[in-house]
C-alpha atoms as an extended CHARMM CRD file, in Angstrom:
* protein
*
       242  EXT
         1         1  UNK       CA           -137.8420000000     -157.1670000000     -321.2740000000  PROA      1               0.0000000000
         2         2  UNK       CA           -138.9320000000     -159.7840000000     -318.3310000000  PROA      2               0.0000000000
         3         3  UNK       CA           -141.7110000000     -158.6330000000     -316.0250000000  PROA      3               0.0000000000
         4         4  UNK       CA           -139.1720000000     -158.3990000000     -313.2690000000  PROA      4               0.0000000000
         5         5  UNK       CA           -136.1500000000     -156.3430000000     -315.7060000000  PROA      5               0.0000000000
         6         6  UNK       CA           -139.2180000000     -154.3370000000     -316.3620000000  PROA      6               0.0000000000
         7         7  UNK       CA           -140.7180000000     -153.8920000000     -312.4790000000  PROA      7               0.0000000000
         8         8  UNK       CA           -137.2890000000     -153.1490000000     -311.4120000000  PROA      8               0.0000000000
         9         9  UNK       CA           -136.9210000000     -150.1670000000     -314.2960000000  PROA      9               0.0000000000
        10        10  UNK       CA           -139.7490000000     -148.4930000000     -313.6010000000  PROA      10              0.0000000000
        11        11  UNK       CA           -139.1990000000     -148.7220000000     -309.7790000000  PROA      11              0.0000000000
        12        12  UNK       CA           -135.6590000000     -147.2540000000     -310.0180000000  PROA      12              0.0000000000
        13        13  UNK       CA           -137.2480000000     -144.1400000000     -312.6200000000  PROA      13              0.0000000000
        14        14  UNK       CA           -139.7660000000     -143.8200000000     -309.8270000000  PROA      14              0.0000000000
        15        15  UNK       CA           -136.6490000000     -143.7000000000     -307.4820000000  PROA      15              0.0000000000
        16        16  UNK       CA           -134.9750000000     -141.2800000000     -309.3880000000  PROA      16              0.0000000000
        17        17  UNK       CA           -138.2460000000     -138.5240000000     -309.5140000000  PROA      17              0.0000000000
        18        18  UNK       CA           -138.6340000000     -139.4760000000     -305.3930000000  PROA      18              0.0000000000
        19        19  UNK       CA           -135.0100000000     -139.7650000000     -304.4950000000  PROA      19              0.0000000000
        20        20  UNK       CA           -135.1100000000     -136.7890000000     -301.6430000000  PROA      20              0.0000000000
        21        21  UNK       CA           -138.0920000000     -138.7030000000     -299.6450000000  PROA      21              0.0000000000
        22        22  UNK       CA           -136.9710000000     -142.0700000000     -300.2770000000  PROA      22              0.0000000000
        23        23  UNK       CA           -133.3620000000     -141.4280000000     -298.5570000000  PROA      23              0.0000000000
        24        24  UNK       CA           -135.3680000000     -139.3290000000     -295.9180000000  PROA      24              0.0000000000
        25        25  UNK       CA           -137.8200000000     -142.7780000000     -295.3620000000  PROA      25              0.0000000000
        26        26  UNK       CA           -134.3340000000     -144.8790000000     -294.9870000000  PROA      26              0.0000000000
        27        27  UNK       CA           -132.8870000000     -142.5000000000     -292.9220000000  PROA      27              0.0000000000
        28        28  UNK       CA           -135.5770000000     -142.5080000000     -290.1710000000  PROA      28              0.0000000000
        29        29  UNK       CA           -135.8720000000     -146.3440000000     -290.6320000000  PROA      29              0.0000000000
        30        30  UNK       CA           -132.1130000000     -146.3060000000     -289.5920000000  PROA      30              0.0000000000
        31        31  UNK       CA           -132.5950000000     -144.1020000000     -286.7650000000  PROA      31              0.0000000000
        32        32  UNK       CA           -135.0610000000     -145.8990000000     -285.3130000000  PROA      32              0.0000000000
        33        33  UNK       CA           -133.8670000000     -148.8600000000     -285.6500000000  PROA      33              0.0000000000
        34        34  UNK       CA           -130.6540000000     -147.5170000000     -283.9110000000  PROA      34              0.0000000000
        35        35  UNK       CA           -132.2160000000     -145.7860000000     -280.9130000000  PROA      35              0.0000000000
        36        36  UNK       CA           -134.1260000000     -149.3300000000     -280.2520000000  PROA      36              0.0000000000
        37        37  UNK       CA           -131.0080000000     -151.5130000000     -280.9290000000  PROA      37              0.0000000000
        38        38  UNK       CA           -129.3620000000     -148.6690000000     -277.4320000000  PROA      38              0.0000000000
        39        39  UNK       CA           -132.3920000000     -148.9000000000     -275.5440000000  PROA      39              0.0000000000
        40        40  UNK       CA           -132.2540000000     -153.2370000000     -275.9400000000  PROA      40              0.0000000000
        41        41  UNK       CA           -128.2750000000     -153.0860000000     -275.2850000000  PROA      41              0.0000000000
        42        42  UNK       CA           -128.6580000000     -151.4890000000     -272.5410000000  PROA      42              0.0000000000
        43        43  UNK       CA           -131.6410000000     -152.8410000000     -270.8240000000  PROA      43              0.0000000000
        44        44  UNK       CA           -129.6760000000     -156.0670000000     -271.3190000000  PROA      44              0.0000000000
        45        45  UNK       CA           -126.7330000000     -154.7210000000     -269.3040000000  PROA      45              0.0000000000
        46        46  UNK       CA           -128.2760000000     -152.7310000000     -266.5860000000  PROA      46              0.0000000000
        47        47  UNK       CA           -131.8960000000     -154.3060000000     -266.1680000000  PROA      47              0.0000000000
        48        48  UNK       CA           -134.9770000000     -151.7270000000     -265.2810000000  PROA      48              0.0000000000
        49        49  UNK       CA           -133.7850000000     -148.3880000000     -263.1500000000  PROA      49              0.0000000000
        50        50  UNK       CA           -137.1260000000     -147.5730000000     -261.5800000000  PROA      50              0.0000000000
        51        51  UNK       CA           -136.7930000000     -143.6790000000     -261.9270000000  PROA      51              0.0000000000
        52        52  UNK       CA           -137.5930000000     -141.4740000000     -260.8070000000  PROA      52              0.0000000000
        53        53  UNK       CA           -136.9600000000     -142.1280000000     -256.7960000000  PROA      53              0.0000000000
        54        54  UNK       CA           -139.5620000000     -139.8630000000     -255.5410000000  PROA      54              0.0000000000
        55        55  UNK       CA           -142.6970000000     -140.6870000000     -252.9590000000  PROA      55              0.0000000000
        56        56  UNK       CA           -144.9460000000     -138.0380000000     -254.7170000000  PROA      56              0.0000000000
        57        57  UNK       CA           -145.5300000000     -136.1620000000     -257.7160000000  PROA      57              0.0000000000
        58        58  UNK       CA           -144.6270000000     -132.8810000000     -255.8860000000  PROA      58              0.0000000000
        59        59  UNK       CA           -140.9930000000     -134.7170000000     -254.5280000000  PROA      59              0.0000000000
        60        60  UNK       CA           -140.9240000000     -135.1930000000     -258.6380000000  PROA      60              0.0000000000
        61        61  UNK       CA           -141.4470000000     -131.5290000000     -259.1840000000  PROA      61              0.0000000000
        62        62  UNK       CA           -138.7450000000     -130.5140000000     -256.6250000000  PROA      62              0.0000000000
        63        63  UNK       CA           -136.2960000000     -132.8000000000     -257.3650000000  PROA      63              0.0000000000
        64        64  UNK       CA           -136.4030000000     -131.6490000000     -260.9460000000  PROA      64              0.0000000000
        65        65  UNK       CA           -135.7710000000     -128.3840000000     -259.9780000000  PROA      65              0.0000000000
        66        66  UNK       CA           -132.8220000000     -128.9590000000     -257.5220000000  PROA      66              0.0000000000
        67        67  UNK       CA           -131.1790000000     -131.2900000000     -260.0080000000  PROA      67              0.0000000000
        68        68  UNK       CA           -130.0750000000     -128.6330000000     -262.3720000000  PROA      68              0.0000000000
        69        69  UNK       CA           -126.3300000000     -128.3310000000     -262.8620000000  PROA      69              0.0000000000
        70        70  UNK       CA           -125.8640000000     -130.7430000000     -260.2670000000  PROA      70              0.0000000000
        71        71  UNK       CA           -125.4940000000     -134.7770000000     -260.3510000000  PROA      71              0.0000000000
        72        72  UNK       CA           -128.5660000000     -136.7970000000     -258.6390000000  PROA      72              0.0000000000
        73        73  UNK       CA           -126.2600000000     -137.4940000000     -255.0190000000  PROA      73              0.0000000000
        74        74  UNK       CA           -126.5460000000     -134.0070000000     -253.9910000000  PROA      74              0.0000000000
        75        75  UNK       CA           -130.0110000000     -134.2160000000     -254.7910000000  PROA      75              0.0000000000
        76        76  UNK       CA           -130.7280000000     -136.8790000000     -252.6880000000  PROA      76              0.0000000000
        77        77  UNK       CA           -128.8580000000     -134.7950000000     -249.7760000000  PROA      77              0.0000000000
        78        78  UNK       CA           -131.0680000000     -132.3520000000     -250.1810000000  PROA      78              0.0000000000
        79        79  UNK       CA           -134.3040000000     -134.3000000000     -250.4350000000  PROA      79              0.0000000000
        80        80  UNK       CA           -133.5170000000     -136.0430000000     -247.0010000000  PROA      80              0.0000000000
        81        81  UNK       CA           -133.0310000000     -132.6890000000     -245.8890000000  PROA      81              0.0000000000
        82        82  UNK       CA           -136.6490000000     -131.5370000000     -246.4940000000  PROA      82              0.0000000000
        83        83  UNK       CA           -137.8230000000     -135.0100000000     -245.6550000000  PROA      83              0.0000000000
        84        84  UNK       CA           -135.8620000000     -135.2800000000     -242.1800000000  PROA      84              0.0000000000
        85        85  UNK       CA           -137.5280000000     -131.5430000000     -241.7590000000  PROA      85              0.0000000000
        86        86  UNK       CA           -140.8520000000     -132.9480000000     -242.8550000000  PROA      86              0.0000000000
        87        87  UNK       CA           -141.8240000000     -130.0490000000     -245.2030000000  PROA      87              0.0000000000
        88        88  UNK       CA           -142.1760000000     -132.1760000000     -248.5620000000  PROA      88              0.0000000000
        89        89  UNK       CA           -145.6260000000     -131.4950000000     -248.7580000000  PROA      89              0.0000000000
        90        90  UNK       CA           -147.0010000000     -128.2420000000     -250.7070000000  PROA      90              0.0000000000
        91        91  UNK       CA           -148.5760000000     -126.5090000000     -247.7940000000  PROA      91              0.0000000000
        92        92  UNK       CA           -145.5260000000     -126.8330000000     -245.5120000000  PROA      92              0.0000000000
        93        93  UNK       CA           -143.0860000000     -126.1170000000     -248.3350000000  PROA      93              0.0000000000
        94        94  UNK       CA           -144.9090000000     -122.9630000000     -249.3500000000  PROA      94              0.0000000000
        95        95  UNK       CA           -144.9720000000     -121.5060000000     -245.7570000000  PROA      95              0.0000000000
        96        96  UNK       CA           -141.1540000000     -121.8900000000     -245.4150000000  PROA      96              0.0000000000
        97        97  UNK       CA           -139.4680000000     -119.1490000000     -245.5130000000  PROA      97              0.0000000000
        98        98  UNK       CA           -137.1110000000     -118.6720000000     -248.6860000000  PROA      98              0.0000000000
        99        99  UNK       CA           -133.3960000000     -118.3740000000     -246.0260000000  PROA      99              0.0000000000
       100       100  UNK       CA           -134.4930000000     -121.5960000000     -244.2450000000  PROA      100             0.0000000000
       101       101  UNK       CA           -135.5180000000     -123.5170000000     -248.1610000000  PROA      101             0.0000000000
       102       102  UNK       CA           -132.1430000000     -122.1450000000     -249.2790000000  PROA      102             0.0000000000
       103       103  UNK       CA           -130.4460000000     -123.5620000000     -246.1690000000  PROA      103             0.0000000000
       104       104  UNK       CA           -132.3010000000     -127.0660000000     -246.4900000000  PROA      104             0.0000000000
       105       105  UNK       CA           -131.1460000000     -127.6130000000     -249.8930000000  PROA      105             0.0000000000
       106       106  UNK       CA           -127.6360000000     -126.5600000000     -249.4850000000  PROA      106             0.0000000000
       107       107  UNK       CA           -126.1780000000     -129.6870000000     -250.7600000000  PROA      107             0.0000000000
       108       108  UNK       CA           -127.8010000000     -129.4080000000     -254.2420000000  PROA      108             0.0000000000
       109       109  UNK       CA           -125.6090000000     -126.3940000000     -255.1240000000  PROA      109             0.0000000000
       110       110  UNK       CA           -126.8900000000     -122.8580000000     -256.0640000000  PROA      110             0.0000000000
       111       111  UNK       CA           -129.7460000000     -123.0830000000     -253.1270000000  PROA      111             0.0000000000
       112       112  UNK       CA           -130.4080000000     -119.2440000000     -253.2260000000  PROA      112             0.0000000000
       113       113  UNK       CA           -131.5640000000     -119.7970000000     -256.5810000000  PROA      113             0.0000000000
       114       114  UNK       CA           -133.1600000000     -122.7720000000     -256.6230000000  PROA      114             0.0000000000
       115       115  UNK       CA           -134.6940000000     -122.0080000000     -253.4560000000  PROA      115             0.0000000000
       116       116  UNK       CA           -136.3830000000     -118.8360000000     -255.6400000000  PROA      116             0.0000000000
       117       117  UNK       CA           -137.2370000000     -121.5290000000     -258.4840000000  PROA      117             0.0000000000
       118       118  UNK       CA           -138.7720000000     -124.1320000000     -256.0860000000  PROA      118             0.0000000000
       119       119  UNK       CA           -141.1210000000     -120.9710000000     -254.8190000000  PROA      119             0.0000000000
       120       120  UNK       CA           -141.9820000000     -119.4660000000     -258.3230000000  PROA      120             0.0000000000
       121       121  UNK       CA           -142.9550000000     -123.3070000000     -259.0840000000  PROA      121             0.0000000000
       122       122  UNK       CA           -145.0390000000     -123.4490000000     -255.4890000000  PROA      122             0.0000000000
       123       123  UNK       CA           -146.5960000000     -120.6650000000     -256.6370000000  PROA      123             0.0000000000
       124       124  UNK       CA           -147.2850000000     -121.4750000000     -260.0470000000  PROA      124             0.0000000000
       125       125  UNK       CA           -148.9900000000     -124.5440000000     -258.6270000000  PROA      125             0.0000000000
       126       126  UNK       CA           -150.6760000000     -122.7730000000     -255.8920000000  PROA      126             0.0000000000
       127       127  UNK       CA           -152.3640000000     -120.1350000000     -258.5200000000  PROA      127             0.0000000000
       128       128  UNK       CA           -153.2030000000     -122.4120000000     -261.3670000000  PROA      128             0.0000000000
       129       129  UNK       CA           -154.3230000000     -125.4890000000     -259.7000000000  PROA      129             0.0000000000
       130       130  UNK       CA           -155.0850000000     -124.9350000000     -255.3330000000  PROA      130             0.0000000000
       131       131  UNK       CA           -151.8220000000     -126.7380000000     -254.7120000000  PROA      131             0.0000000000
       132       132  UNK       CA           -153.3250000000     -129.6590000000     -256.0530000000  PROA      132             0.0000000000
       133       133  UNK       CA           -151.4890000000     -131.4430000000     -258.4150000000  PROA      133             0.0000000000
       134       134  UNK       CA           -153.7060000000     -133.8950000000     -259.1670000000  PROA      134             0.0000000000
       135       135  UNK       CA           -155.5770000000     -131.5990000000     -260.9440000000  PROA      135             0.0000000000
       136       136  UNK       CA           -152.7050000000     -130.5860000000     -262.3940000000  PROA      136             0.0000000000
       137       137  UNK       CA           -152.9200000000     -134.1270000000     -263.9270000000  PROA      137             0.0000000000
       138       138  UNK       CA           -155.8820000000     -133.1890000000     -265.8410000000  PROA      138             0.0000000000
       139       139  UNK       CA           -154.6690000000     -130.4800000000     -267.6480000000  PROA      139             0.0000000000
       140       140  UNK       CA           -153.8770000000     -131.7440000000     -271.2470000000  PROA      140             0.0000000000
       141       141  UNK       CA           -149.9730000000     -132.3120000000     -271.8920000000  PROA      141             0.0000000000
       142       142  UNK       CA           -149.2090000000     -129.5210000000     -274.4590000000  PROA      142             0.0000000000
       143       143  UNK       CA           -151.3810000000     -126.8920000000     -272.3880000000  PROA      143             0.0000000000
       144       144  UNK       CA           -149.6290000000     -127.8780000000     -269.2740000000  PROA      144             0.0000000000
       145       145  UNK       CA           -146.1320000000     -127.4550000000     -270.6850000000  PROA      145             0.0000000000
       146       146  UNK       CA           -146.9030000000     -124.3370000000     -271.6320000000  PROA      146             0.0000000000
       147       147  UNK       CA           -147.8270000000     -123.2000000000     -268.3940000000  PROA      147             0.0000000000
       148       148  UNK       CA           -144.4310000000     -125.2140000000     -266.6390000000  PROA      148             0.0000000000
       149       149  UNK       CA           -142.1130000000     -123.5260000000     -269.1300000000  PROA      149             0.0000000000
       150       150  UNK       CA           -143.6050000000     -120.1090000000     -268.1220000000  PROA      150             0.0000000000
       151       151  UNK       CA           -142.3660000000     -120.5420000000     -265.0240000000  PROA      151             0.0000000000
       152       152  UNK       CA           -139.0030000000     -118.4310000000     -264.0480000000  PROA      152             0.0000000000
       153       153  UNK       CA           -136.4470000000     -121.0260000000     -263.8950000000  PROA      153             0.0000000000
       154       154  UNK       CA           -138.6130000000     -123.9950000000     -265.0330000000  PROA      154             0.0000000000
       155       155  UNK       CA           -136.8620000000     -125.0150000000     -268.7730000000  PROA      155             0.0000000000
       156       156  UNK       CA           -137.2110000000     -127.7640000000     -271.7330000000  PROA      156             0.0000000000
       157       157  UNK       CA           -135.2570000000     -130.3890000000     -269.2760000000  PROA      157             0.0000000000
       158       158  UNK       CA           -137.3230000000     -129.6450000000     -266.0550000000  PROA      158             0.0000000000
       159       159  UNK       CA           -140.8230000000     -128.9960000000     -267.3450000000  PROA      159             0.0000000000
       160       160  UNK       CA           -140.6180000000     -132.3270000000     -269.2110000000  PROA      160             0.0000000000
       161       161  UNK       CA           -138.9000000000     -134.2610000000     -266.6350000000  PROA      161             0.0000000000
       162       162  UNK       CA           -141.9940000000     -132.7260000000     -264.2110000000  PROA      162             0.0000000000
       163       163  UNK       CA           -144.6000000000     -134.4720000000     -266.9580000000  PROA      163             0.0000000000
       164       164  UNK       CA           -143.0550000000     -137.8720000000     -267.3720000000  PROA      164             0.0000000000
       165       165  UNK       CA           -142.6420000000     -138.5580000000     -264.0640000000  PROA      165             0.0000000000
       166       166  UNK       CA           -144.9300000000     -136.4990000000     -262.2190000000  PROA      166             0.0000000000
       167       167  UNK       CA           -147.4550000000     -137.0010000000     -263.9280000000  PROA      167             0.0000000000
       168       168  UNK       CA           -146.7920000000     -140.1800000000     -266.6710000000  PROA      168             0.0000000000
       169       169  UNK       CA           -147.0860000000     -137.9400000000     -270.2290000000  PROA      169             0.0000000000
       170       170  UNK       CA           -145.4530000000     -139.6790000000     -272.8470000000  PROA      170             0.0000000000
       171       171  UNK       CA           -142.9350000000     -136.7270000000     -273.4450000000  PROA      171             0.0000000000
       172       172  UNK       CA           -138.9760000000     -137.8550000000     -273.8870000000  PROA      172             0.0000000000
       173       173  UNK       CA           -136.1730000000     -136.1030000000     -271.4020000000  PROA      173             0.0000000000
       174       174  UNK       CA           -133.1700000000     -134.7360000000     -272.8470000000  PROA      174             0.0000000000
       175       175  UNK       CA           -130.1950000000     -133.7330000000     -270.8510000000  PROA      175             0.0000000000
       176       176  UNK       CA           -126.8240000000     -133.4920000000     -270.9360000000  PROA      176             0.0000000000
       177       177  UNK       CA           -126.2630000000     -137.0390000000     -270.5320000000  PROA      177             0.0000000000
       178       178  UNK       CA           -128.4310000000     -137.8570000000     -273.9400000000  PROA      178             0.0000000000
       179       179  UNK       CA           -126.4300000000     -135.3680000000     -275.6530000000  PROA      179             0.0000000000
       180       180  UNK       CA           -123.0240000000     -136.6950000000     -274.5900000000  PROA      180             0.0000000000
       181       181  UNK       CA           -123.5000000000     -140.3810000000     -275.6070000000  PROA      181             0.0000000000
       182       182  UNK       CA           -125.2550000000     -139.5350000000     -278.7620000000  PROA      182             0.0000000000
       183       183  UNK       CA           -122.6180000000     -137.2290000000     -279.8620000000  PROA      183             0.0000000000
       184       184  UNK       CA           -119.7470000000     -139.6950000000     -278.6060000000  PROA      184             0.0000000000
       185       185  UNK       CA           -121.2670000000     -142.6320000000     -280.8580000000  PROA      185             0.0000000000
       186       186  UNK       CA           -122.4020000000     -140.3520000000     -283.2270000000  PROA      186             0.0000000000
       187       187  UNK       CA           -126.4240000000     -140.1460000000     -283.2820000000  PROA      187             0.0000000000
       188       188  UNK       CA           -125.8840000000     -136.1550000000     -283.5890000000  PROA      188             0.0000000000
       189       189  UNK       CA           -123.7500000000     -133.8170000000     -284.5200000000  PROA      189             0.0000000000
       190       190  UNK       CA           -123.9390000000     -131.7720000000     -281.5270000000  PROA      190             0.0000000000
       191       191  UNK       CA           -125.2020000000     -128.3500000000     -282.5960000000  PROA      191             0.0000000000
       192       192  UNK       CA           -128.9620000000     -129.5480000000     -282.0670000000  PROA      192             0.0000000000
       193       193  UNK       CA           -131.0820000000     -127.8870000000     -280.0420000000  PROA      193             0.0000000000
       194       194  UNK       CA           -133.5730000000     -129.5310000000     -277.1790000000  PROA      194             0.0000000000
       195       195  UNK       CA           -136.2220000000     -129.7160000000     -279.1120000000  PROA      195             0.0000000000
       196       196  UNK       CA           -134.3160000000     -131.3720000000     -282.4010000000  PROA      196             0.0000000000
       197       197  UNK       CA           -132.7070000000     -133.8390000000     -280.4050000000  PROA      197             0.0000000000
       198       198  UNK       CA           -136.1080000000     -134.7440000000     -278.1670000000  PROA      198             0.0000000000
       199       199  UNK       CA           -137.6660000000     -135.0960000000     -281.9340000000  PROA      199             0.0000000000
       200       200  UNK       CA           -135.4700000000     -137.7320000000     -282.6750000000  PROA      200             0.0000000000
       201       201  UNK       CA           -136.7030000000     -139.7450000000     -279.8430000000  PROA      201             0.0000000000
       202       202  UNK       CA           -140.5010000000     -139.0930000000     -280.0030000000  PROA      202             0.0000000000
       203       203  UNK       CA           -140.4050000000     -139.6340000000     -283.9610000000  PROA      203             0.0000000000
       204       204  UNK       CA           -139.0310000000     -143.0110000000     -283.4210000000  PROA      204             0.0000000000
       205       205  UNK       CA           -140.1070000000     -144.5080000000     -280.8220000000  PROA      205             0.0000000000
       206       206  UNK       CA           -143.2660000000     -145.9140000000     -279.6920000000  PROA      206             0.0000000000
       207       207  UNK       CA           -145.4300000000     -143.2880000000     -277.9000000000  PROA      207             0.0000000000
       208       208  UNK       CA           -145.2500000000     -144.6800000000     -274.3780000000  PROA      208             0.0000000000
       209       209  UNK       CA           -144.5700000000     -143.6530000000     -271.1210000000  PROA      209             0.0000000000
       210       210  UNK       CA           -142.8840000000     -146.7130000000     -269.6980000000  PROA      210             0.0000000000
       211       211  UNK       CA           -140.3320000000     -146.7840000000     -272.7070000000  PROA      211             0.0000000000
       212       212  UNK       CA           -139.1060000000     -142.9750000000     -272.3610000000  PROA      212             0.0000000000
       213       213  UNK       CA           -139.1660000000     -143.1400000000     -268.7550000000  PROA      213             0.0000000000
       214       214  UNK       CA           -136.6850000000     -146.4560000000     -268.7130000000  PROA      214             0.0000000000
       215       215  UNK       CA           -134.9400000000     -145.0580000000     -271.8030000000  PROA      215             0.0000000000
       216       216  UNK       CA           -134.0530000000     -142.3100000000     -270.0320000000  PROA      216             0.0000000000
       217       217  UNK       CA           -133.2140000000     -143.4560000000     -266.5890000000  PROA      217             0.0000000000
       218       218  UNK       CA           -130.9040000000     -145.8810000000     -268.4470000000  PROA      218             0.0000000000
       219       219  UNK       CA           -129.1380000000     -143.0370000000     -270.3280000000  PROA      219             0.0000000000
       220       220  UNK       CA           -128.1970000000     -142.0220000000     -267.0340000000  PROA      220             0.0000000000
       221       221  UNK       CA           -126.8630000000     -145.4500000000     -265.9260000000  PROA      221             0.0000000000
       222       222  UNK       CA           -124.9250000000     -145.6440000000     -268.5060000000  PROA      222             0.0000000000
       223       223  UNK       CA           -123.1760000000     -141.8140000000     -268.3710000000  PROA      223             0.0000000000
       224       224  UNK       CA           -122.5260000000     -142.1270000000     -264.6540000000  PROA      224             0.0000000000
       225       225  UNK       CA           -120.8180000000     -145.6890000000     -265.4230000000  PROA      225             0.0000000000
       226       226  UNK       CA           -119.3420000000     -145.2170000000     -268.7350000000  PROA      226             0.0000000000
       227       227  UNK       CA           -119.7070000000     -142.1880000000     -270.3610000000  PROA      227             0.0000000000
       228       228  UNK       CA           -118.2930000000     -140.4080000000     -268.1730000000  PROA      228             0.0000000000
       229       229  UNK       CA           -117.3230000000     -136.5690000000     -269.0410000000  PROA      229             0.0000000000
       230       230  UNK       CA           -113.8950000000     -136.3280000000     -268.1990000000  PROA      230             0.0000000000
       231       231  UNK       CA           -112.4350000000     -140.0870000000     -268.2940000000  PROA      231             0.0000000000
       232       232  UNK       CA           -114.6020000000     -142.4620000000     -270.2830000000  PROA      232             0.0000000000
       233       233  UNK       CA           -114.5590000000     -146.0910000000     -269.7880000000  PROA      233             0.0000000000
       234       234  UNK       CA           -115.2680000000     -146.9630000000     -274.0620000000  PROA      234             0.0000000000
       235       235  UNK       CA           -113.7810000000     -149.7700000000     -274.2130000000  PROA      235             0.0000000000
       236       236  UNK       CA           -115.8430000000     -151.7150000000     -271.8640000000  PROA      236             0.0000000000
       237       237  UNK       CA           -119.2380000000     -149.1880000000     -273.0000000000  PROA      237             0.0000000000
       238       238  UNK       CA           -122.0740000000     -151.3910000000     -273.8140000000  PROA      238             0.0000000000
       239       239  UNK       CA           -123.1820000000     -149.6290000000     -276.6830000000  PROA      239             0.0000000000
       240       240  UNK       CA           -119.0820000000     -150.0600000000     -277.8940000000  PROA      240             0.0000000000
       241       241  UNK       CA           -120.4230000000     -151.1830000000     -281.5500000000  PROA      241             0.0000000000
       242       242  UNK       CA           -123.9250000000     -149.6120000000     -282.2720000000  PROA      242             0.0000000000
């Protein structure tokens, strides 16, 4: 038998004892190489996003709580709102009374309870850290999404949009806009949970803020301009291919 008949026999017996973790190894090398082909398509098409549009880490920390079950224009409504008001600092915000927070953040739908959210957040803040979230910033990332998640009304979504862009952790956002283009092109099968489909991400992808914060923001570019929920524009999607 030639030395390469014979290198390729015993590789494929080796193949056949490690078959399970070999298929796993090209399975992840395919995902990865998938979730970088998206993020290059559609840096290509839309260019760099610059998200989040906030001024502060706290405007971060609001505007992921007011941007549940609710698109990012209403947010913005009720951002200028606060700003216009000039209570979008922690002090002011925490002596506001909870009718006249509800009132100023109206347009970002369900204001009675986010306006309890925004204050058990405030508070959580207030207790753990002065009201300084710069020291916040010091706390290490898995410790301090602990403490976010324990938070009534802080969840997967909001406590890790709060440490990307608040304060630059390296932790990937999922929300429903990841789940709807990966499920329309096929990435998952749709009955993951946050934390599978945020593993998919973190496990393939370089560890690095800049990439999951532009990954993300361009997720959202491309849902609010393609992938839209109800009418879908696939035929001219960017990723129409991948």
């Amino acid at each position: 038998m030639r030395g390469r008949d014979r290198a390729a026999s015993v590789f494929r017996a080796f193949e056949g004892q490690r078959s399970i973790p070999f298929r796993e190894i090209a399975r992840e090398l395919h995902m990865r190489k998938r979730l970088y082909a998206v993020y290059r398509r559609l840096f290509l098409r839309f260019g760099g996003q610059r998200w989040w549009p906030a001024r502060t880490p706290l405007e971060v920390a609001v505007g992921a709580v007011l941007t549940q079950n609710t698109s990012w224009c209403n947010v913005e409504k009720a951002i200028l709102n606060l700003r216009r008001e000039k209570v979008l600092s922690f002090r002011a915000l925490q002596r506001l009374p909870a009718e006249r927070l509800a009132g100023l953040i109206r347009p970002a739908g369900y204001y009675n309870i986010k306006a309890e959210r925004l204050v058990n957040l405030l508070d959580f803040f207030g207790r753990e850290y002065g009201g300084n979230l710069r020291k916040a910033g010091n706390t290490v990332t898995a410790d301090l999404r602990v403490k976010l998640l324990s938070v009534k009304g802080v969840g997967p979504e909001t406590a890790d949009s709060i440490l990307l862009y608040a304060f630059d952790r390296p932790v990937f956002v999922v929300d429903a806009y990841t789940r709807r283009f990966m499920l329309r092109h096929g990435i998952i099968k749709g009955d993951e949970d946050y934390a599978d489909v945020q593993k998919l991400f973190m496990q393939n992808l370089k560890c690095d803020v800049k990439l999951f914060n532009e990954y993300h923001a361009l997720i959202v570019r491309l849902n609010k301009d393609f992938c839209r929920k109800n009418v879908p524009l696939c035929d001219n999607c960017p990723l129409k291919g991948i």
